[in-house]
N, C-alpha and C positions, 0 to 999 in steps of 0.2 A: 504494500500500500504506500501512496507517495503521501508525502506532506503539505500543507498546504501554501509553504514558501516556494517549491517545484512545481505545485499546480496553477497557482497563482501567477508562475513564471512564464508558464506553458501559452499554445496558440491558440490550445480548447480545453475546455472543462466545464462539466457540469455544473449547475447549484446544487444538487444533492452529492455531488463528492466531496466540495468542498462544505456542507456541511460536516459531512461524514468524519472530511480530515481535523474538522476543526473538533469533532465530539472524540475522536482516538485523543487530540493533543491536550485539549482542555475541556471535559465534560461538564467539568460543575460552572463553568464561565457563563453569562447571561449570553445567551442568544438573541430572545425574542421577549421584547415587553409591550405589553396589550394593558388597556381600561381594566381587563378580570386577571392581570396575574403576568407573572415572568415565567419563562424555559429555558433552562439551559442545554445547553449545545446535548448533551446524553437526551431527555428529553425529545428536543428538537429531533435527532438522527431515528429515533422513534415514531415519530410521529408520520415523515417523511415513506420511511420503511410500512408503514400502515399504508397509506395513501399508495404509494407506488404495487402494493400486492392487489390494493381492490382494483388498481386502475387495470390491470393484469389479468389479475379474477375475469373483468370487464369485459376482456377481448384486446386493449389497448397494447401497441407494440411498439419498438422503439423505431423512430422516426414519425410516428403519429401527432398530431397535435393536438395537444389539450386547454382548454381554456381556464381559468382559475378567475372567481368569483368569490370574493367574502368578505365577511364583514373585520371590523375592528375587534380579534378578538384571537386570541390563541387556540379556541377550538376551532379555526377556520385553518 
């Protein structure tokens, strides 16, 4: 797995890997703060990992595009 100072470096890279690298280096770090609450990156990399299985589940394949919609809020 790369880090996120090589990912960061690189010409591509996902948002969800660089999550990911950011939850291996510093899990307990704040990620995400909403009106109902903070996530940290461990968190986060879960959340992520849920989302991309249902999308999956779904039928949804990579190079597919998906649209994201939501509110102000960490369970979005």
């Amino acid at each position: 797995m790369q880090n996120s100072e090589n990912l960061l470096a690189g010409s591509f890279g996902t948002l969800s890997d660089l999550v990911r690298c950011h939850a291996a280096e510093r899990p307990a770090q704040v990620a995400l703060v909403a009106p109902d609450g903070k996530l940290d990156y461990r968190a986060l990399d879960s959340l992520v990992d849920t989302a991309a299985a249902a999308l999956q589940r779904d039928g949804v394949v990579p190079g597919d595009r998906v649209a994201i919609v939501g509110a102000t809020s960490t369970a979005y």
